[in-house]
C-alpha positions as MATLAB code, in Angstrom:
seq = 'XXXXXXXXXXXXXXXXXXXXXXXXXXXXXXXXXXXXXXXXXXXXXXXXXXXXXXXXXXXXXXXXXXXXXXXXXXXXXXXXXXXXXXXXXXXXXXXXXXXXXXXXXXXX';
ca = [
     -86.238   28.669 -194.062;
     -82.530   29.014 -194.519;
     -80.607   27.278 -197.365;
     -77.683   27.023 -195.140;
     -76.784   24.442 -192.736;
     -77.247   25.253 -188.971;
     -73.496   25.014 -187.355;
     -72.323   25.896 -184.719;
     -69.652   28.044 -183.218;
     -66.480   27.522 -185.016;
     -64.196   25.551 -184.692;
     -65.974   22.356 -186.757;
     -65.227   20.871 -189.470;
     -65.886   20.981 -193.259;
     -65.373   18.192 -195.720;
     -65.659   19.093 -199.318;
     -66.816   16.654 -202.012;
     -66.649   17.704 -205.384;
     -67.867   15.413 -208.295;
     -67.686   15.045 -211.957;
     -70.515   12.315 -212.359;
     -69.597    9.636 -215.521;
     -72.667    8.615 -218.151;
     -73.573    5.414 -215.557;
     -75.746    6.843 -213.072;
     -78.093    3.858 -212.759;
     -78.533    3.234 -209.083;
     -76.896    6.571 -208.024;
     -80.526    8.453 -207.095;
     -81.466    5.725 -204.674;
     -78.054    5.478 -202.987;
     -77.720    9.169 -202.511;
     -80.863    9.385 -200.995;
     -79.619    6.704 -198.806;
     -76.193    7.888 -197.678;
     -77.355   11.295 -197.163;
     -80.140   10.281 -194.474;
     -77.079    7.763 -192.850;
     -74.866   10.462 -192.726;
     -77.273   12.246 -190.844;
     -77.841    9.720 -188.435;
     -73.947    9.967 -187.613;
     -72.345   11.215 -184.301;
     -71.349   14.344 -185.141;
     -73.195   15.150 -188.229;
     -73.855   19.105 -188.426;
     -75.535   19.741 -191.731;
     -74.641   19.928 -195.457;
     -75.382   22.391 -198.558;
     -74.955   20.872 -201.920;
     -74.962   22.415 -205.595;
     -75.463   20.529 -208.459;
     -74.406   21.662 -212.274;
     -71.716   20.830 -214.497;
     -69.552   19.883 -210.884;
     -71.561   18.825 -207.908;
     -70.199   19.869 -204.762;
     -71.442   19.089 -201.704;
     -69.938   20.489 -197.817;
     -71.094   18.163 -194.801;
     -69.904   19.620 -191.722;
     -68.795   17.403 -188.976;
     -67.994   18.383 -184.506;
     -64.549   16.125 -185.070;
     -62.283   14.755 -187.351;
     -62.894   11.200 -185.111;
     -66.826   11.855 -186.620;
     -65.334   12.107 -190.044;
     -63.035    9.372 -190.102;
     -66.459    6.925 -188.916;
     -68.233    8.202 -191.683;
     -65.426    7.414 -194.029;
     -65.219    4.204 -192.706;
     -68.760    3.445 -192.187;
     -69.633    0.023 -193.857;
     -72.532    1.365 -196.255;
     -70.660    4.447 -196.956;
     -67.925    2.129 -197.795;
     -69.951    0.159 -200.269;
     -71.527    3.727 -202.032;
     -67.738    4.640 -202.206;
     -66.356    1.584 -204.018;
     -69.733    2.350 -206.329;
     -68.556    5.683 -207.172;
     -64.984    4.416 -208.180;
     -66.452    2.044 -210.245;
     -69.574    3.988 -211.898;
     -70.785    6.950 -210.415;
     -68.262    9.222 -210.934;
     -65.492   10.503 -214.001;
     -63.581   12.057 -211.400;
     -64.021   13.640 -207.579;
     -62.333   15.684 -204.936;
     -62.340   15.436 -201.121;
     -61.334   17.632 -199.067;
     -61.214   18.291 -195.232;
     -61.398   21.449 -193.354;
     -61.239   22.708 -189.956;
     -63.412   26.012 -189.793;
     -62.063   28.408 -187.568;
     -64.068   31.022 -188.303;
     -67.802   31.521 -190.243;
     -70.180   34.776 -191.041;
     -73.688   34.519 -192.558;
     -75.624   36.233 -193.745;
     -79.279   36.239 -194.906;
     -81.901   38.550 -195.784;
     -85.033   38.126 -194.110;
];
């Protein structure tokens, strides 16, 4: 099974979230858990791959930037965003790609 989200042709889009998490992470388990089966439920939702260590970054991958600015906007997102201002995180990143080109590879 691949560890690498199933996209399509390019052009999509990428949005990059990278994290610094603070020393509050009560709650944050349960709401990630949440968001991340929302944001699959999303029009245009593609796929993400996440890593987790000193930074956490995380790539969802979206058909539109319309798709990405409903996420953004969506009113449970909304609520785990103000969270993360105010607890979750130390400090974060976002950043939005268009993809205009891919190559993977993966041994069987």
């Amino acid at each position: 099974m691949s560890k690498f989200a199933k996209t399509p042709k390019p052009p999509y889009y990428a949005v990059i979230f990278t994290t610094v998490k603070s020393e509050d992470q009560e709650g944050y388990a349960e709401m990630n858990a949440q968001m991340f089966a929302l944001a699959q439920a999303q029009k245009g939702y593609l796929g993400i791959e996440s890593a987790k260590g000193e930074i956490g970054i995380s790539v969802t991958y979206w058909e539109t930037q319309e798709d990405i600015a409903a996420w953004k906007n969506h009113a449970e997102h909304q609520i785990a965003q103000a969270k993360g201002y105010e607890k979750w995180y130390q400090a974060f990143a976002t950043r939005v790609c268009l993809v205009e080109r891919d190559n993977i590879f993966e041994r069987e």
